[in-house]
N, C-alpha and C positions, 0 to 999 in steps of 0.2 A: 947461488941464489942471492937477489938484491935484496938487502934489509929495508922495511916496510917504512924506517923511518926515513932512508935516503927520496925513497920515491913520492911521499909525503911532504918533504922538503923541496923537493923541484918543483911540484904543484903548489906549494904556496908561493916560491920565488918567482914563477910565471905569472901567478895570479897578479903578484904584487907590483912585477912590472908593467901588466898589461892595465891594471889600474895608473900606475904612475903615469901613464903613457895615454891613457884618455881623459886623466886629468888633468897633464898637462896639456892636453890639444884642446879640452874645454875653454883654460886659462887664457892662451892664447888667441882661443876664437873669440872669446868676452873682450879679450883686448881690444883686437881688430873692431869690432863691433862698435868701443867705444870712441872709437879714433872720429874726429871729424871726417864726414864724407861728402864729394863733389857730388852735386843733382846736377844733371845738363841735358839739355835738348828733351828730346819724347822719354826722357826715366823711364816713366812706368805707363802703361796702358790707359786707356780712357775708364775703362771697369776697374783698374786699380785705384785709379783719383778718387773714383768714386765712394770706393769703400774706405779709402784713405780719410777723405772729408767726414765722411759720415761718423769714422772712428773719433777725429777730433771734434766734432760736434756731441759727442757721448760726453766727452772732458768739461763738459760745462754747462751751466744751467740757469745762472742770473748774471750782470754785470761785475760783481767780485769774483767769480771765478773766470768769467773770461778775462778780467783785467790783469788776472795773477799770470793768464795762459800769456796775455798780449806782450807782457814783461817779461817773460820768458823767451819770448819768440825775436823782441827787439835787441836784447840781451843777445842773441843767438846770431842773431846777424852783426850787429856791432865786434862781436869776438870773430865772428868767422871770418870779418874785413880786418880786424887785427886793429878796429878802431876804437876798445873798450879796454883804457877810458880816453875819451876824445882825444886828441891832441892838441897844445894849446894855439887858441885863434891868433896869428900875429896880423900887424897891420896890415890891409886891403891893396894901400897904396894905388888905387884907381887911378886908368889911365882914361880919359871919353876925350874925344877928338873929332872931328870932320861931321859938323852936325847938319843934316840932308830939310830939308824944306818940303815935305808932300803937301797933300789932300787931306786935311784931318789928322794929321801924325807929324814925327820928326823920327832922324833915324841918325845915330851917332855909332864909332866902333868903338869896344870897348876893351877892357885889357885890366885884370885886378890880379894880386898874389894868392893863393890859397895855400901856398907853403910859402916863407921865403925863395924869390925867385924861381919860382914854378908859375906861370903866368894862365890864366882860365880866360879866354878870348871870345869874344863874341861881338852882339850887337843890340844896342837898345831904341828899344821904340816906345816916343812917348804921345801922350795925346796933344793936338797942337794949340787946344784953347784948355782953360779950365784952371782955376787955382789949387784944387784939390783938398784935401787929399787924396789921393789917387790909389786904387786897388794895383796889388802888381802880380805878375805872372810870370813863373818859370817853364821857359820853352827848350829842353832837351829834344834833341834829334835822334832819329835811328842809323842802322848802318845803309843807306841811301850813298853810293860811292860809286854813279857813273860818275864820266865828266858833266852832262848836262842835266844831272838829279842828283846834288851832293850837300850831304849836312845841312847847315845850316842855313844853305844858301840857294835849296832849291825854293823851287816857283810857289809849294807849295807853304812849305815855310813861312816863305815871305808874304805870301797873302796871309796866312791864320793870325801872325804878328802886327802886320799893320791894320787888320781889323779890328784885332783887341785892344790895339792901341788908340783908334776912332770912334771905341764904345768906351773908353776913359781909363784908362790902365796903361802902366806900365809894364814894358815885355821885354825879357830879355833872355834870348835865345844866344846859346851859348856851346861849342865845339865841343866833343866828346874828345878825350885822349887821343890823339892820332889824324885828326881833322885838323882842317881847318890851318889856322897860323901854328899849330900845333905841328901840323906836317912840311909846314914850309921852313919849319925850324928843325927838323930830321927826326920826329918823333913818331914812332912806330905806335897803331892801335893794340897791337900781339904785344902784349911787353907784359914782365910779371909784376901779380897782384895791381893790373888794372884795375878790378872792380874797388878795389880800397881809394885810389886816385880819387878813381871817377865819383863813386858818392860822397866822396870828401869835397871835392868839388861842386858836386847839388850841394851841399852842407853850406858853403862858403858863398854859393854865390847866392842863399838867402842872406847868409849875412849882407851881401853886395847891394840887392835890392832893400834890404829894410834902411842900410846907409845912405839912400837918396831923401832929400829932401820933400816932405808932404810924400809920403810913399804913407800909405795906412800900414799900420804889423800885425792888424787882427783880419787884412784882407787881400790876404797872400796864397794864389791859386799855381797849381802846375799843371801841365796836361806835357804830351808828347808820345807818339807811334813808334811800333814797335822799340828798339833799343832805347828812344827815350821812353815809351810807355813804360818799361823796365825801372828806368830810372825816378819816373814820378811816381811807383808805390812803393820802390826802398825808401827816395826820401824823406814821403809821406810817413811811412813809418817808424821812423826814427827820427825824426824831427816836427815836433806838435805848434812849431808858428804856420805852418801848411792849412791851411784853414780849407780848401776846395782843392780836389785831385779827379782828375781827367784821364787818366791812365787808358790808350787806346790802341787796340788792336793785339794787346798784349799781355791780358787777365787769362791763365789757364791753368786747369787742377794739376795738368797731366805734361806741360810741356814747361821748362825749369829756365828756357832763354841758350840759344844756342850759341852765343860769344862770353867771352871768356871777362868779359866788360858785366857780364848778367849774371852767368854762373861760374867762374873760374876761382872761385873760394867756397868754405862749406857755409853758405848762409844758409842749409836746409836741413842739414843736417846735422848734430853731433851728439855728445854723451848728454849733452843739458839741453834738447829740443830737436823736436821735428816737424815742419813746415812745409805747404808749398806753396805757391806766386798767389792762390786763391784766396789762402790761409792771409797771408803778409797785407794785401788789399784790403782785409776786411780789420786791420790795422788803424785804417782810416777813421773806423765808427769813434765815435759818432759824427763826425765829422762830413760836410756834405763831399759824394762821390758819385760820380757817370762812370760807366763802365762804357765805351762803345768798341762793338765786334762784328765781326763779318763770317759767312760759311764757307770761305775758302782758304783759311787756317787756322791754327790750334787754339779760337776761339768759339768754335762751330755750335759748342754747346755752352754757352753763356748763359741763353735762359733760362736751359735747363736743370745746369749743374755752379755753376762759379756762383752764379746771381743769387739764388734761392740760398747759396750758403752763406754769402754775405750779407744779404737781407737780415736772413736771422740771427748775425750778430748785432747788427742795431736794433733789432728790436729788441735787444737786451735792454735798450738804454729806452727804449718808446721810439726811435728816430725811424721807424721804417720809410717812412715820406723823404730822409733824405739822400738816401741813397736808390740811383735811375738807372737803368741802361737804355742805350740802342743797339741794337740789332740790326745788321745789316745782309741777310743771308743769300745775295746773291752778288755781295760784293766782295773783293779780296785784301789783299794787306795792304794799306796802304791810309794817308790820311786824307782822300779826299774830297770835296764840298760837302756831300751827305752827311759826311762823321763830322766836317768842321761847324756844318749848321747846328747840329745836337750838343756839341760843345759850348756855341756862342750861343746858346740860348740856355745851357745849364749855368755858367757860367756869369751870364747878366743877371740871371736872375738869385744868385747864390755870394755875387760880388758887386750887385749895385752898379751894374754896368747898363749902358742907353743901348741897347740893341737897335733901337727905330734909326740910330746915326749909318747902318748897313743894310739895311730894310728897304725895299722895294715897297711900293703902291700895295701891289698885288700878296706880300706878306714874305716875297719869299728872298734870299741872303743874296746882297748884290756886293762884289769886290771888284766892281771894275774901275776903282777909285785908286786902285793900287798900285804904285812904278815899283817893276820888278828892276831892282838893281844889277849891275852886273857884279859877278865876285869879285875881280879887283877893285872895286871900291868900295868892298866892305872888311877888311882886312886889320885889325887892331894896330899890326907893326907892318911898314912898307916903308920905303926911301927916306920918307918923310918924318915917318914916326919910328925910327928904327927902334928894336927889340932892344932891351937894357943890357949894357955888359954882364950886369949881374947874372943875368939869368940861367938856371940851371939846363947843362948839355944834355941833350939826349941819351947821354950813354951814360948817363950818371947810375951807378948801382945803387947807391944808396940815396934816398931823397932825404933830406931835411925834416923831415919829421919832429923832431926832438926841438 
């Protein structure tokens, strides 16, 4: 016969490891839990956003509490790019070269550093009369990658830039990682911790525009569709010279940005905040913002749900009147004339721009003033202008950061 104390004994050594054993899978789930996490593409459902939103709308109730959530939240993206604290800004070294003669504008290619030797490429368009100071605009593109609808250099592009640039602004519409002269120099968009690059580069190429001459710094707009859409409420968010944001085709509770350029770091998530693209937009208050969106993607319900929640964060501050949207619900992804009309009239009227310079008799947006260039001649570094020895190789592991 087993003595009572043996049997006694077993049952508490069971007990004991089967506590050790859920506590330690507790420990470990906490861990897990605290880890930064990647949000991408459709996350969570449309009725998740919702209650999502609605949860972070509980977290606040006058301008200081939202300011402490807003600080948190910008915090939270700066760490998750691995950009907190900035890195320091070295020289520009600006390259403008081949300056084009239109209708109302000029058009030069451009080429600045945003790390040593790491070149950010694009093209500027300025107004062709006027002493200024002139209001300037950040024109990031999406992933638009046929041959005959690409970056920065499609048709439509080039109209939205040389309009803004004929209502008195400067524009400067500028390659995503893997575009552009960026790809002509072997540099792949899929590369790791793109999204750090890439809004380090919106970061820099304000700095780029406020370095031009009679450029105003209190009136400095971004707008750009989908992938740039993306790009002008991170940088809006994390950067307060951004005075106007335009963010189009691409404000949604429920949908996190399906490249790795948008979501391939935890900007959404981690142990110190939780966010999503709805939440980051309304970053902008008080500051004046259009939302424009269409009902043939993951902007379908803008009026419903992004919009109302962003409203009432400015009305924290009284600004409800400056934040607009348009709606476009029979239209799809894309930027346009309808969305660029809603743009260049938030836009004039928010940046002291002449809208009547693109304006028809009849009221409605005329760009037939526009030469649509061909992409070899808008190109930063070609024959001519070759790329600088300096500059860093595509396969560089580590970038110059430091």
């Amino acid at each position: 016969m087993k003595s009572p104390s043996i049997g006694i004994y077993r049952v508490f050594v069971v007990g004991l490891l089967m506590f050790i054993l859920t506590f330690s899978g507790r420990l470990v789930q906490g861990s897990e839990s605290k880890k930064p996490q990647l949000c991408q593409g459709n996350y969570q459902s449309e009725e998740a956003a919702k209650e999502q939103l609605a949860k972070f709308a509980r977290s606040y109730s006058n301008v200081a509490e939202w300011k402490a959530r807003a600080e948190r939240i910008r915090e939270g993206i700066l760490r998750g790019v691995e950009l907190s604290p900035l890195p320091k800004k070295r020289p520009l070294k600006r390259i403008i070269h081949s300056r084009r003669k239109y209708d109302g504008y000029t058009v030069q290619n451009v080429a600045f550093e945003s790390l040593p030797g790491v070149f950010v490429t694009g093209n500027l368009y300025r107004p062709l009369k006027g002493k200024g100071p002139f209001a300037a605009i950040l024109c990031p593109h999406g992933h638009w990658s046929s041959a005959d609808n690409y970056g920065r250099f499609r048709t439509n592009m080039q109209k939205r830039c040389a309009a803004l640039a004929r209502m008195g602004a400067i524009v400067f519409s500028y390659d995503m990682v893997g575009y552009g002269d960026w790809k002509n120099a072997g540099w792949e968009h899929k590369r790791p911790e793109v999204l750090k690059l890439q809004l380090w580069n919106s970061i820099r190429a304000v700095d780029f525009l406020t370095s031009i001459k009679n450029v105003d710094p209190k009136r400095i707009g971004v707008t750009g569709a989908s992938g740039g859409g993306t790009q002008s409420f991170l940088v809006t968010a994390v950067d307060d010279r951004i005075a106007v944001s335009v963010p189009t085709v691409m404000v949604s509770s429920h949908f996190f940005g399906g490249c790795d350029c948008e979501s391939g770091m935890p900007i959404h998530l981690s142990e110190m905040h939780e966010t999503n693209n709805t939440d980051i937009a309304a970053l902008a208050a008080p500051r004046p913002q259009l939302l424009i969106s269409d009902g043939k993607d993951w902007t379908k319900n803008t009026p419903n749900v992004e919009y109302p929640y962003i409203k009432n964060v400015y009305s924290l501050y009284g600004a409800q009147n400056l934040v607009e949207y348009v709606h476009l619900p029979d239209e799809g992804h894309d930027y346009g004339l309808s969305k660029r009309t809603g743009a260049y009239k938030f836009l004039a009227k928010h940046l002291k721009l002449s809208l009547d310079k693109i304006t028809k008799p009849d009221g409605s947006i005329d760009e037939s003033f526009v030469t649509i260039e061909k992409q070899d001649d808008m190109y930063a570094f070609d024959d001519e202008h070759p790329r600088p020895a300096h500059a860093v190789k595509p396969d560089t592991k580590e970038l110059p950061w430091d």
